[in-house]
Residue frames as qw, qx, qy, qz and C-alpha x, y, z in Angstrom:
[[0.107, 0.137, -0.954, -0.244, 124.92, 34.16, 31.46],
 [0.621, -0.359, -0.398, -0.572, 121.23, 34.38, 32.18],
 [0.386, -0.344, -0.815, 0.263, 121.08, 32.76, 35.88],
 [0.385, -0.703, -0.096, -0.590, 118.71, 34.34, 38.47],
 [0.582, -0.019, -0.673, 0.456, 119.71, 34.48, 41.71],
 [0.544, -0.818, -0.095, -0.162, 119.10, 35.52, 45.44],
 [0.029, -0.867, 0.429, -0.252, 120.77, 36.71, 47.71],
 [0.876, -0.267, 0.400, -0.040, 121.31, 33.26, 49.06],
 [0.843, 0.303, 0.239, 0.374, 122.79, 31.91, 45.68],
 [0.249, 0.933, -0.125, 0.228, 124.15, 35.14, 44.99],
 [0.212, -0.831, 0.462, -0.226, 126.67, 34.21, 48.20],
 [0.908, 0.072, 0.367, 0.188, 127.27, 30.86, 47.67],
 [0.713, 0.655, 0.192, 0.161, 128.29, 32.23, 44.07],
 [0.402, 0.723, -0.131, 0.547, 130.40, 35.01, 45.36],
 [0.674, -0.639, -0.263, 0.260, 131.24, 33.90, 49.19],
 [0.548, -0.046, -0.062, 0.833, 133.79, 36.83, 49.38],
 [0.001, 0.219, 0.318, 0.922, 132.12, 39.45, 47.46],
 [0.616, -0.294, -0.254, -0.685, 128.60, 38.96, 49.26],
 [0.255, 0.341, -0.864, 0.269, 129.27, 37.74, 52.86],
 [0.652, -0.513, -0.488, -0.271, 126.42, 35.91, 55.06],
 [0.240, 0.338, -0.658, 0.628, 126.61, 36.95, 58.25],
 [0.339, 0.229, 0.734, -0.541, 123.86, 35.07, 60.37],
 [0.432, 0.609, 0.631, -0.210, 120.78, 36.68, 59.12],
 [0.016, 0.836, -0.218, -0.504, 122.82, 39.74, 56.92],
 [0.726, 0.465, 0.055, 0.504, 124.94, 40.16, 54.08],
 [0.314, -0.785, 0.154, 0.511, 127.75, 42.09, 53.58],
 [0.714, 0.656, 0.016, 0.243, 128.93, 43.44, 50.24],
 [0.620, -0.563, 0.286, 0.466, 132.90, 43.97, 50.62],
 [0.309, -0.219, 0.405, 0.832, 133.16, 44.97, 46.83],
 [0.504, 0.275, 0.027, -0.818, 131.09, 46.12, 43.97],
 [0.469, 0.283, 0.814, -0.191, 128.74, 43.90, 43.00],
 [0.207, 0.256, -0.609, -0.721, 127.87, 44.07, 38.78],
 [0.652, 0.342, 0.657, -0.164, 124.25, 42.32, 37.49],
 [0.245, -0.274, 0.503, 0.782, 124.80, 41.60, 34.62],
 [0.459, 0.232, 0.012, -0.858, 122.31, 42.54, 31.62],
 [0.672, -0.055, -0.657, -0.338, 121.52, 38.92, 31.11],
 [0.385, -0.183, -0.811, 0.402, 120.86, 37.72, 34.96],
 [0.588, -0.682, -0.295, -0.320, 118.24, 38.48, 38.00],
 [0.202, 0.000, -0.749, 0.631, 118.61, 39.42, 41.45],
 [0.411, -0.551, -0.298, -0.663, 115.41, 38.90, 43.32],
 [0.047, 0.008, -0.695, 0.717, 115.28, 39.52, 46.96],
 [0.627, -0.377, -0.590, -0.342, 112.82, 37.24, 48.36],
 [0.541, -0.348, -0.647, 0.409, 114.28, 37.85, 52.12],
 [0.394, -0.890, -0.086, -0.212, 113.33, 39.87, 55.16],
 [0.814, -0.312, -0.070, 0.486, 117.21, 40.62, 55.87],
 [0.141, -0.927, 0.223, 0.265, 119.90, 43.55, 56.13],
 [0.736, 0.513, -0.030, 0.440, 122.39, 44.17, 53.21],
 [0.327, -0.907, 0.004, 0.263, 125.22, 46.04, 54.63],
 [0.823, 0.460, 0.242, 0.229, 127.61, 47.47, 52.63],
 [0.617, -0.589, -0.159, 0.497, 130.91, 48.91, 52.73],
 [0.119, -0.833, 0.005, 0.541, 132.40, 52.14, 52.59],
 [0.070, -0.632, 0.555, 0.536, 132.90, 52.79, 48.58],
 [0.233, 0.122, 0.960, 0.095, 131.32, 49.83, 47.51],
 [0.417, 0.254, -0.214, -0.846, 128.54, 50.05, 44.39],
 [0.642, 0.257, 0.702, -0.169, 125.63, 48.30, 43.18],
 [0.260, 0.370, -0.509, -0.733, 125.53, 48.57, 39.38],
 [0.601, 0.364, 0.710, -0.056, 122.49, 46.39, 37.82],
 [0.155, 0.208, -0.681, -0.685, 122.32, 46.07, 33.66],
 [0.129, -0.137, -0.946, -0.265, 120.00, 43.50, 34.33],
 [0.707, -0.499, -0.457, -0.205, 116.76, 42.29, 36.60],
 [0.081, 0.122, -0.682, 0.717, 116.31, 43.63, 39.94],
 [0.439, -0.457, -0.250, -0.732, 113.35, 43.08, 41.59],
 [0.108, -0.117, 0.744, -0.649, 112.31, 42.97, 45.76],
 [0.608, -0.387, -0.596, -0.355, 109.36, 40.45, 46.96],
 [0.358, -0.060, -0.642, 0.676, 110.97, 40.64, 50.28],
 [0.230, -0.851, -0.424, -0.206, 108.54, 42.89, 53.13],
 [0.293, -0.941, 0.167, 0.039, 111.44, 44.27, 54.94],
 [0.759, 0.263, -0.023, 0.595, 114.69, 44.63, 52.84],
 [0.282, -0.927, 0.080, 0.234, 116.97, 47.34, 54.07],
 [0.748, 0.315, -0.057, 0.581, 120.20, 48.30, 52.56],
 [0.214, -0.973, 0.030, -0.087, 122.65, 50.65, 54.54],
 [0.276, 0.632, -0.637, 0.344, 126.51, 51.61, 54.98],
 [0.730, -0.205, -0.594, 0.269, 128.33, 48.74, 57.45],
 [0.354, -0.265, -0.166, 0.881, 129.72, 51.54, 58.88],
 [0.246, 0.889, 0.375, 0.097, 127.05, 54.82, 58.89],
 [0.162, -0.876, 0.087, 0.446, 129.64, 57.13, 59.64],
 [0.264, -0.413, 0.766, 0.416, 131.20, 55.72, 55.78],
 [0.807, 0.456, -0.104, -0.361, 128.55, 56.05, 52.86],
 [0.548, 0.149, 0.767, 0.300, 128.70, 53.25, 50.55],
 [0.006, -0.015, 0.356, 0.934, 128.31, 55.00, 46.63],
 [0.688, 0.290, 0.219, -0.628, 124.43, 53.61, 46.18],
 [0.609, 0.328, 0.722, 0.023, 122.85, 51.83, 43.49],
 [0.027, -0.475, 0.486, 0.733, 122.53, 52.11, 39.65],
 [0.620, 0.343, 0.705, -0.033, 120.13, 51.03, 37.46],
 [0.394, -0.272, 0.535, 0.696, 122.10, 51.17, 34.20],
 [0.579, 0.342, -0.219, -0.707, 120.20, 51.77, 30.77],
 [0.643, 0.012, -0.541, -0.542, 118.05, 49.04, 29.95],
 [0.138, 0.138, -0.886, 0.421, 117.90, 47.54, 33.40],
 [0.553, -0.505, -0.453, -0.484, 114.21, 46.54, 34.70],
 [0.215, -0.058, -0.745, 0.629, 114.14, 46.93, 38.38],
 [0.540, -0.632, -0.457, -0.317, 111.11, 46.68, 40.89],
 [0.120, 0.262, -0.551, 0.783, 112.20, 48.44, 44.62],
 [0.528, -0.544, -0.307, -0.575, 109.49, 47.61, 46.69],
 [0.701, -0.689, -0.030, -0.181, 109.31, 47.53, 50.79],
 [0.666, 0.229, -0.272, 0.656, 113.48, 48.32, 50.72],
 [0.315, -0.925, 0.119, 0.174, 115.02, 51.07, 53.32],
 [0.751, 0.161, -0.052, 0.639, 118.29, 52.72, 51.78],
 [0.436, -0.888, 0.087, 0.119, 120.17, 54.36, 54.23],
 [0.395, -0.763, 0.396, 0.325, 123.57, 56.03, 54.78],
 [0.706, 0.036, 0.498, 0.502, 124.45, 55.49, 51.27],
 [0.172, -0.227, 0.425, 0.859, 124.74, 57.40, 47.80],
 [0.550, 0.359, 0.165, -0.736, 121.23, 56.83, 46.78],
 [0.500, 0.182, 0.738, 0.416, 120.10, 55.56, 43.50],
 [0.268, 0.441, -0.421, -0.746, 120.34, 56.57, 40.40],
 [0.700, 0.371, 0.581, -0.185, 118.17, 55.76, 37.51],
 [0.155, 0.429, -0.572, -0.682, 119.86, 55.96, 34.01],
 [0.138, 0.127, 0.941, 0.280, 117.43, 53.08, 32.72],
 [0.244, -0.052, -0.201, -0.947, 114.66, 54.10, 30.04],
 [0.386, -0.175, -0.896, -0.133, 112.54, 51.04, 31.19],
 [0.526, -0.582, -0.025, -0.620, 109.90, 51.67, 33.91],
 [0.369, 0.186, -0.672, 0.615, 110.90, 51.61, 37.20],
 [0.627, -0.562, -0.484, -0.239, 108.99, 50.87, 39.99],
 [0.519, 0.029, -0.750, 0.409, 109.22, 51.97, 43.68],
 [0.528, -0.560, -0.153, -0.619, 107.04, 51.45, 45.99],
 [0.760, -0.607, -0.075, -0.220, 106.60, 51.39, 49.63],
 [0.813, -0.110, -0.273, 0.502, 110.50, 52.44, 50.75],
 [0.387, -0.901, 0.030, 0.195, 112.27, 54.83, 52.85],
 [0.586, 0.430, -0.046, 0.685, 115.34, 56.60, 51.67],
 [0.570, -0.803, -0.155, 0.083, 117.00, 57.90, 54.93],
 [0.285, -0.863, 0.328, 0.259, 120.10, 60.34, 55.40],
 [0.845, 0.338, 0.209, 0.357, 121.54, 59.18, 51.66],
 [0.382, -0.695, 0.176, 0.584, 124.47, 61.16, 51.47],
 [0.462, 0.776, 0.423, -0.072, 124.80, 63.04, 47.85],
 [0.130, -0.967, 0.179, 0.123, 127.36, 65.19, 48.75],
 [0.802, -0.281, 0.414, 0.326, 130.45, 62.62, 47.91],
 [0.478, 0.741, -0.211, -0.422, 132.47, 63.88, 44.90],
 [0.167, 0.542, -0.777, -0.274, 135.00, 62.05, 42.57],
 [0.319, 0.367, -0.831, -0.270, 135.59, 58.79, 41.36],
 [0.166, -0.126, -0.834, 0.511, 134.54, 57.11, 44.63],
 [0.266, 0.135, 0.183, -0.937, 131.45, 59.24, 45.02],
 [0.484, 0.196, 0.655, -0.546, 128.28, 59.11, 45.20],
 [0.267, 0.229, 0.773, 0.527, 126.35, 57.32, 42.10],
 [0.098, 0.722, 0.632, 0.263, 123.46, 60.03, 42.88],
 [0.427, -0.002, -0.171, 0.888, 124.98, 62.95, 43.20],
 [0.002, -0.263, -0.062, -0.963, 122.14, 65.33, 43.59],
 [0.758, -0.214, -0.219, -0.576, 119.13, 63.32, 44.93],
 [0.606, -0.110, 0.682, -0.395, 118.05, 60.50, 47.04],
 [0.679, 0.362, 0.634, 0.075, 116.65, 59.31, 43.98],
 [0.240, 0.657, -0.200, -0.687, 117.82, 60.65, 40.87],
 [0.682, 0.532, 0.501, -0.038, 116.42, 59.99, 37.21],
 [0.045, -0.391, 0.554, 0.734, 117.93, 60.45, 33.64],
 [0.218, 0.214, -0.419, -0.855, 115.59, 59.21, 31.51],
 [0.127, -0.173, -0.974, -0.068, 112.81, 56.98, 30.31],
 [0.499, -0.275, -0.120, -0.813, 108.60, 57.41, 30.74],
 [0.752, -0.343, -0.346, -0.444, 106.62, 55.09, 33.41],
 [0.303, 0.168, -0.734, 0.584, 108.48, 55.43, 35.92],
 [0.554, -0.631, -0.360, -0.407, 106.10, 55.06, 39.42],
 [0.363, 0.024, -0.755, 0.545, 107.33, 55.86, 43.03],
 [0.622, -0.568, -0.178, -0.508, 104.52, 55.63, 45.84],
 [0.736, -0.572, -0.259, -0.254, 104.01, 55.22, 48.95],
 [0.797, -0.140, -0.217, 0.547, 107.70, 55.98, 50.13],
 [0.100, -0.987, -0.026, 0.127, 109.29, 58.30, 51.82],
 [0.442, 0.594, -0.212, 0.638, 112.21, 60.75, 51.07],
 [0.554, -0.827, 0.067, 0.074, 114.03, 61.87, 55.03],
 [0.418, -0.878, 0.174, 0.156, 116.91, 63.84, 55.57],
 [0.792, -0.005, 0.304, 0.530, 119.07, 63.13, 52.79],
 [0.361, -0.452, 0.172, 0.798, 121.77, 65.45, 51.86],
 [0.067, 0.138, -0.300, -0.941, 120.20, 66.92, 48.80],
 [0.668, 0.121, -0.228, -0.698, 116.61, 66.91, 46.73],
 [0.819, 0.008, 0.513, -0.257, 114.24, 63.99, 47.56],
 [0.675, 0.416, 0.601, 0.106, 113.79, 63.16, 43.99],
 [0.007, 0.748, -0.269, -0.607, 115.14, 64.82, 40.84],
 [0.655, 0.712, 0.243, 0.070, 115.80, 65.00, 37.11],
 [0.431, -0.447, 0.161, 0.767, 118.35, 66.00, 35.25],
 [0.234, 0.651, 0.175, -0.700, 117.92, 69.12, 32.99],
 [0.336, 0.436, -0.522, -0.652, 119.17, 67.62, 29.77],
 [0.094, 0.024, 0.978, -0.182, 117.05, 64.17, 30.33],
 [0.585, -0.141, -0.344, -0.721, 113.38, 63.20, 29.19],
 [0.143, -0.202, -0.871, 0.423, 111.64, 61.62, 32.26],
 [0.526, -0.317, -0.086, -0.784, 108.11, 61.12, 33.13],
 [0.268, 0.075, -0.759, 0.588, 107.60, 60.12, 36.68],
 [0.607, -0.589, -0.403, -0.349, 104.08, 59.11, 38.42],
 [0.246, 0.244, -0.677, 0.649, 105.10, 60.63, 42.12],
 [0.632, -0.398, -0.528, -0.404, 101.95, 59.04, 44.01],
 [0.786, -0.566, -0.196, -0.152, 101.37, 59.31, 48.22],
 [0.704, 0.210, -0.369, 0.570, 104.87, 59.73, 48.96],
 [0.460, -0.870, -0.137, 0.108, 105.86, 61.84, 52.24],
 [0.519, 0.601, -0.162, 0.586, 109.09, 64.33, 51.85],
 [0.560, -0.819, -0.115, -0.038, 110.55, 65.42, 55.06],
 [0.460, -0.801, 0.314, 0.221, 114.31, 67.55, 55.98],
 [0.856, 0.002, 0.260, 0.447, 115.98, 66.65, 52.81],
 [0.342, 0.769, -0.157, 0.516, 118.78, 69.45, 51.61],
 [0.507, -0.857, -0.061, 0.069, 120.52, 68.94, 54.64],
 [0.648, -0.241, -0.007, 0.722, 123.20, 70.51, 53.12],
 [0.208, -0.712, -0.318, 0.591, 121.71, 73.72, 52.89],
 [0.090, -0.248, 0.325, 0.908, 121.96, 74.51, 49.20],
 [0.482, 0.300, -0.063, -0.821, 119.57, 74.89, 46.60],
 [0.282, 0.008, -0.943, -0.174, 118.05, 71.73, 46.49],
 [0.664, -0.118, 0.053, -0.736, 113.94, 71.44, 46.69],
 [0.591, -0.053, 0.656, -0.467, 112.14, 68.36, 47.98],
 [0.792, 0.082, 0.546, 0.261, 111.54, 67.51, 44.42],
 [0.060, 0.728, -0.390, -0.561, 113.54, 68.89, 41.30],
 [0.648, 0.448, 0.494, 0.367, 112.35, 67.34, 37.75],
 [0.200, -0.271, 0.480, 0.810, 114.71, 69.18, 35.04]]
């Protein structure tokens, strides 16, 4: 319905779905932007988010925050990741996602992210419930000006960064630092554009 919101209004809006806890959130279900609304995280605060639980944006996503984190409530219990749907506009900038499914980019819009840390994202989840990047920390599907810098890619369960093979993607990958991701041990390079 067009509103923009923070995470602040965002829990007001949806005190169940998006729980304040002190200085935190908690997401407790999946959480849907729609393709006429904003979410801009303007705080320095910890999303946590539970086991199964998706982010799915259509719309406006974009981080002013200097230290956002997003990570599983529970690490030993990925959460699926994030989604940025086709025609979504998202900015990712000074975020840590951990212990989750990654994110996935299916939007043809340029996509910023800079200056975050994608730590032990788990890839490996199958079915329904599974992960929303199933091969990557960060995985693209299509779209040209895309820009990630100055972030790193650690120890997540497959390829830092990736493509799929039947996808058109062009992808500025700028100062970024790659370190121990394929720790499951299959054929999955550091980065893998299709």
């Amino acid at each position: 319905n067009g509103t923009s919101y923070t995470l602040t209004s965002l829990s007001a809006a949806a005190p169940t779905v998006l729980v304040k806890n002190g200085t935190d959130y908690n997401l407790t279900a999946d959480l849907t932007i729609s393709a006429t609304d904003k979410l801009l995280v303007d705080e320095n605060t910890t999303l946590k988010v539970n086991s199964g639980v998706a982010i799915f944006v259509y719309g406006e996503y974009k981080t002013t925050a200097t230290n956002f984190t997003i990570t599983a409530s529970d690490i030993t219990a990925p959460y699926r990741g994030i989604r940025f749907e086709d025609g979504a506009v998202a900015e990712m900038k000074n975020t840590r996602i951990e212990y989750g499914g990654g994110v996935r980019v299916l939007t043809a819009n340029a996509f910023l992210m800079d200056n975050c840390i994608l730590y032990k994202n788990n890839n490996s989840i199958s079915g329904s419930s599974g992960s929303l990047a199933s091969s990557a920390a960060l995985a693209m599907y299509q779209g040209t000006n895309h820009v990630v810098k100055n972030s790193q890619f650690l120890e997540n369960s497959r390829a830092g960064i990736n493509s799929g093979a039947s996808g058109s993607v062009s992808i500025d990958i700028i100062n970024n630092y790659f370190y121990g991701n394929d720790t499951d041990n299959g054929n999955y390079p550091q980065i893998n554009m299709g």
